[in-house]
MARPAFI-220718 format. One record per residue: residue in three letters; x, y, z of N, C-alpha, C, O, CB in turn. Coordinates in pm, whole numbers. Glycine has a CB too. Layout:
N
NODE  res      nX      nY      nZ     caX     caY     caZ      cX      cY      cZ      oX      oY      oZ     cbX     cbY     cbZ
NODE  ALA       X       Y       Z       X       Y       Z       X       Y       Z       X       Y       Z       X       Y       Z
...
This chain:
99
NODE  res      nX      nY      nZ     caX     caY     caZ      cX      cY      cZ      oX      oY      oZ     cbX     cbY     cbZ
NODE  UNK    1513   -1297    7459    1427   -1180    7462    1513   -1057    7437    1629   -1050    7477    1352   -1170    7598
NODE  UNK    1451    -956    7366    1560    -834    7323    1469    -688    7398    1360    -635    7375    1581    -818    7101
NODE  UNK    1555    -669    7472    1502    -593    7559    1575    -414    7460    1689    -421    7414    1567    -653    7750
NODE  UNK    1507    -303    7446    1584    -189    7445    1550    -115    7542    1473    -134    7636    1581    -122    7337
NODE  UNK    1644      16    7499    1627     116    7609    1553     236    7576    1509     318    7657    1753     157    7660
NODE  UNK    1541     241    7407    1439     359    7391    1233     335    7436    1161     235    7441    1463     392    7202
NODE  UNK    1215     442    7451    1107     428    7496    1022     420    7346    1059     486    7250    1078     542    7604
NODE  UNK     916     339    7341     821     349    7218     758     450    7170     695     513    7255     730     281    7227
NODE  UNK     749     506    7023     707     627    6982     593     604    6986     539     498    6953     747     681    6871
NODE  UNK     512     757    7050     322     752    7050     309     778    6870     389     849    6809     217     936    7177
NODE  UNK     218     722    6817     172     823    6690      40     905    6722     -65     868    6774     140     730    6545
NODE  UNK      83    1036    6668    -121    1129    6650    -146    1174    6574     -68    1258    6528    -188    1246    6723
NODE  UNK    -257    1151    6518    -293    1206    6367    -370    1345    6396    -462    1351    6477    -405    1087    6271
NODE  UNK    -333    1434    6339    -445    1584    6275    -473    1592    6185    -403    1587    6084    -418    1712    6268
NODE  UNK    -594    1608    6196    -684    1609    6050    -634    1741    5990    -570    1809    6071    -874    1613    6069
NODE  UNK    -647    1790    5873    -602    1890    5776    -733    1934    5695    -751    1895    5580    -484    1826    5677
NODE  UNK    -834    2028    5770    -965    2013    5700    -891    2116    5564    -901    2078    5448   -1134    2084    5806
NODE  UNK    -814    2252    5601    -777    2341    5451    -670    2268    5342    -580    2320    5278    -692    2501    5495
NODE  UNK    -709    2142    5346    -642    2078    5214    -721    1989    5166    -725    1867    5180    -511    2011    5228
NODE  UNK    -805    2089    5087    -953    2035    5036    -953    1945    4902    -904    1980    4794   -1053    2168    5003
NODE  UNK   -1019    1822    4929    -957    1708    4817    -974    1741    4652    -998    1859    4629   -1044    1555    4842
NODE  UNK    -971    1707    4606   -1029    1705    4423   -1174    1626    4439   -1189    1552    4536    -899    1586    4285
NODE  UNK   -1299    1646    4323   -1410    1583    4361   -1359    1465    4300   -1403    1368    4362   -1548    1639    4319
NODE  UNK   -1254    1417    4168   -1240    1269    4157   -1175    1210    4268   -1206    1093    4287   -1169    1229    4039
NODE  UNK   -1073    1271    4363   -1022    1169    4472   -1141    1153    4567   -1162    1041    4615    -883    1223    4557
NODE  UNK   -1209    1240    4594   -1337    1221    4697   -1420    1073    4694   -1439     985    4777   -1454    1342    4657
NODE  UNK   -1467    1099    4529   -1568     988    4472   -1470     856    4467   -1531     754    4497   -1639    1032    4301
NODE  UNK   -1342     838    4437   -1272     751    4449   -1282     638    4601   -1305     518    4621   -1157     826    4425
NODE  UNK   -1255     737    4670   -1190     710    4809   -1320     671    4863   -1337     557    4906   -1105     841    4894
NODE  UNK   -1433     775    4862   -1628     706    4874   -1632     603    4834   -1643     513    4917   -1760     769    4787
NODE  UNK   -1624     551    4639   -1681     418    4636   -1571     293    4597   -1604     176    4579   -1801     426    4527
NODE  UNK   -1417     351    4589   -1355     255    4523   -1338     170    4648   -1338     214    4763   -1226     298    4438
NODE  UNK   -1316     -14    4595   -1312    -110    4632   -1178    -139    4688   -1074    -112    4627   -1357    -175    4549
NODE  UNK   -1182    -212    4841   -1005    -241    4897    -964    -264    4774   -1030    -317    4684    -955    -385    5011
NODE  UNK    -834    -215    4768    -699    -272    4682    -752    -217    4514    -734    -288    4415    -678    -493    4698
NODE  UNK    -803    -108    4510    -845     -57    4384    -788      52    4360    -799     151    4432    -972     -38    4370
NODE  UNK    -695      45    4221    -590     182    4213    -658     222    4092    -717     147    4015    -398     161    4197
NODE  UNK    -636     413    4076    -656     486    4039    -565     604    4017    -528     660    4121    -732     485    4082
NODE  UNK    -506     672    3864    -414     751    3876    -515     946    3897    -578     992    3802    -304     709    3720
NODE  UNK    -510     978    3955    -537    1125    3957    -401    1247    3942    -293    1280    3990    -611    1142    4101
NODE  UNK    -498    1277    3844    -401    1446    3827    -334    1504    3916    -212    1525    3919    -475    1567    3801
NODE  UNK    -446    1543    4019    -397    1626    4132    -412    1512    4269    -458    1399    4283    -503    1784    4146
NODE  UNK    -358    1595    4341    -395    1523    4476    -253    1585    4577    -139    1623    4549    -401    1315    4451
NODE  UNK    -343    1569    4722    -244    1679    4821     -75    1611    4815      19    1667    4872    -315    1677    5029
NODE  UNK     -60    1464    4724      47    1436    4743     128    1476    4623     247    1444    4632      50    1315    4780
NODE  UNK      95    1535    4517     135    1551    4388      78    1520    4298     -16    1447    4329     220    1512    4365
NODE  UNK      91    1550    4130      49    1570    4056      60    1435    3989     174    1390    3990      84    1674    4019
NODE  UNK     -59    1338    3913     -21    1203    3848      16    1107    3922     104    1028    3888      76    1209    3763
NODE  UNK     -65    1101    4067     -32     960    4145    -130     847    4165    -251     843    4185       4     990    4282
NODE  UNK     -47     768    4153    -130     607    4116    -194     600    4270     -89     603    4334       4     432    4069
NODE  UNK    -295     593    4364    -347     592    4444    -443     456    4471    -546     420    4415    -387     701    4433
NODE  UNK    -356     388    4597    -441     220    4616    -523     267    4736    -468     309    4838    -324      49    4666
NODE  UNK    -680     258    4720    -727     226    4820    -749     119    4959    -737       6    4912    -777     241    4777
NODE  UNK    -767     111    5055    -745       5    5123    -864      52    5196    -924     159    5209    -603     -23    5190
NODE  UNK    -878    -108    5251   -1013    -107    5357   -1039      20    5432    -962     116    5430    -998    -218    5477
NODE  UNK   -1163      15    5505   -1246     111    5559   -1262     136    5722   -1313      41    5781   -1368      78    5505
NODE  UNK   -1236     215    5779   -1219     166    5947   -1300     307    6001   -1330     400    5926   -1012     145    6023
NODE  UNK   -1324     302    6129   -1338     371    6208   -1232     425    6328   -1169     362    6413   -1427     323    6234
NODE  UNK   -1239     514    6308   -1115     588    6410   -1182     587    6530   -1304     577    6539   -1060     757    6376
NODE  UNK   -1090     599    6640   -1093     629    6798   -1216     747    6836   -1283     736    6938    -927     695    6847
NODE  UNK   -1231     839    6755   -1325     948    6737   -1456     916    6683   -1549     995    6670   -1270    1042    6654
NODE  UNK   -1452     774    6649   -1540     745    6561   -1543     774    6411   -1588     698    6325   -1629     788    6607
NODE  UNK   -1490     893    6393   -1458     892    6179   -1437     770    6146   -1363     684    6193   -1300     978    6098
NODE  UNK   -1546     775    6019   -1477     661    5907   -1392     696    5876   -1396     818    5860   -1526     621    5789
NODE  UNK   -1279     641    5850   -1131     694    5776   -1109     555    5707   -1181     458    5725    -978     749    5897
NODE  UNK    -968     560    5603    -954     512    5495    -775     531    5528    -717     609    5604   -1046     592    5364
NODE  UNK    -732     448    5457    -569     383    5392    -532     453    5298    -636     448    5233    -558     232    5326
NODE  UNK    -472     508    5245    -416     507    5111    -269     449    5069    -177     433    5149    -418     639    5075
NODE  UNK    -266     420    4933    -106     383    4930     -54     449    4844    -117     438    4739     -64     249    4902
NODE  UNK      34     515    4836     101     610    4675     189     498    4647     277     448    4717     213     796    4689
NODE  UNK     129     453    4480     267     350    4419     364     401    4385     475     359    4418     253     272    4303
NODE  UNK     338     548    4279     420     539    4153     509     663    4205     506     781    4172     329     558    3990
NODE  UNK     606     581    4317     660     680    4367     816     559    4397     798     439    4417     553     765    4507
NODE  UNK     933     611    4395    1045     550    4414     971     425    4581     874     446    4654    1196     701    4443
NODE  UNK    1058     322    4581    1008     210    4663     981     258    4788     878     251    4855    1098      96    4672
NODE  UNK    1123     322    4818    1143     336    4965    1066     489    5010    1070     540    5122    1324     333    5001
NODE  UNK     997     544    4887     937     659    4939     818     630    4948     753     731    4975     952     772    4873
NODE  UNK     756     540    4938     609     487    4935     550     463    5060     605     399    5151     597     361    4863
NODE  UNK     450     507    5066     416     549    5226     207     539    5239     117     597    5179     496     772    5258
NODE  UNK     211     463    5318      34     532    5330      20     647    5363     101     702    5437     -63     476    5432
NODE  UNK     -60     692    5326    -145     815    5370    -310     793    5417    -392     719    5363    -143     915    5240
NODE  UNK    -328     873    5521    -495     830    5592    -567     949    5511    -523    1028    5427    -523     850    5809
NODE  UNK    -661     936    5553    -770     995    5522    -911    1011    5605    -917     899    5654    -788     941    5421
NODE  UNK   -1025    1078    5650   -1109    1063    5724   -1219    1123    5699   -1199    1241    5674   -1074    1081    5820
NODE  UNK   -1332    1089    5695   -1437    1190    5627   -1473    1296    5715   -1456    1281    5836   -1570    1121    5585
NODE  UNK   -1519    1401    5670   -1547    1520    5728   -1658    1594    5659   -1652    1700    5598   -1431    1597    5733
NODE  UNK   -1818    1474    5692   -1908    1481    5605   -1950    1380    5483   -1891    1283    5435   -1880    1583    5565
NODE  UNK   -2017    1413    5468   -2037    1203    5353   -2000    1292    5241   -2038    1394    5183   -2264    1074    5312
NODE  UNK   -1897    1196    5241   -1796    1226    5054   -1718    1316    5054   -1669    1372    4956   -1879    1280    4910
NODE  UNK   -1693    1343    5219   -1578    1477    5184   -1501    1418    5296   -1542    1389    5409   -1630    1676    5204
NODE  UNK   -1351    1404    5233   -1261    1329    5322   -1155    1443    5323   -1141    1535    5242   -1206    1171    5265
NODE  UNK   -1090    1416    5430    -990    1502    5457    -847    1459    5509    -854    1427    5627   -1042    1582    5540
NODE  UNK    -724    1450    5459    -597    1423    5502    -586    1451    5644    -625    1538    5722    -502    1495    5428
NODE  UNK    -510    1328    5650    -438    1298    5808    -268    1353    5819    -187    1328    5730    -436    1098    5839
NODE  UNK    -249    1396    5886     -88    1437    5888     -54    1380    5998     -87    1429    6106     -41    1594    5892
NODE  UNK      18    1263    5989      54    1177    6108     159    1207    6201     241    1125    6161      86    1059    6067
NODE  UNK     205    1256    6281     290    1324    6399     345    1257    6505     266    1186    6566     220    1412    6463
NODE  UNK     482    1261    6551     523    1157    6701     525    1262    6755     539    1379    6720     671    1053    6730
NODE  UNK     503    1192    6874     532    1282    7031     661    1206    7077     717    1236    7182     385    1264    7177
């Protein structure tokens, strides 16, 4: 058994309602299918990113929220990003935070 001594990091997400999406990532993220990529122009992560959707969940708050994956980005910088609606078809970035 491997015991440590640091204590486990909490994660908390804040929603980011003033980083208002593009209407193609909106409609994307609304109807595209788990594991369905799409490159968009813009988007709060940069300009020309290949964007994988992933399944559909409900948050602790109850929001539907959403996965994202940025591919077309070096390996080790590739990261999900959440998402959560804030209204039908209007989703809004998660900025994920430790305590």
């Amino acid at each position: 058994m491997f015991l440590s001594s640091e204590a486990p990091t909490e994660k908390v997400a804040v929603l980011e309602p003033e980083r208002a999406l593009p209407e193609e990532l909106n409609e994307f993220i609304t109807f595209g299918k788990d594991g369905q990529i799409q490159t968009m122009d813009q988007s709060p992560w940069g300009k020309n990113r290949e964007i994988m959707v992933k399944q559909s969940y409900f948050s602790a708050s109850g929001r539907k929220c959403r996965a994202l994956r940025l591919l077309n980005i070096p390996v080790k910088h590739q990261e999900e990003q959440f998402v959560c609606e804030d209204g039908p078809g209007n989703w809004v970035p998660l900025r994920c935070i430790s305590r």
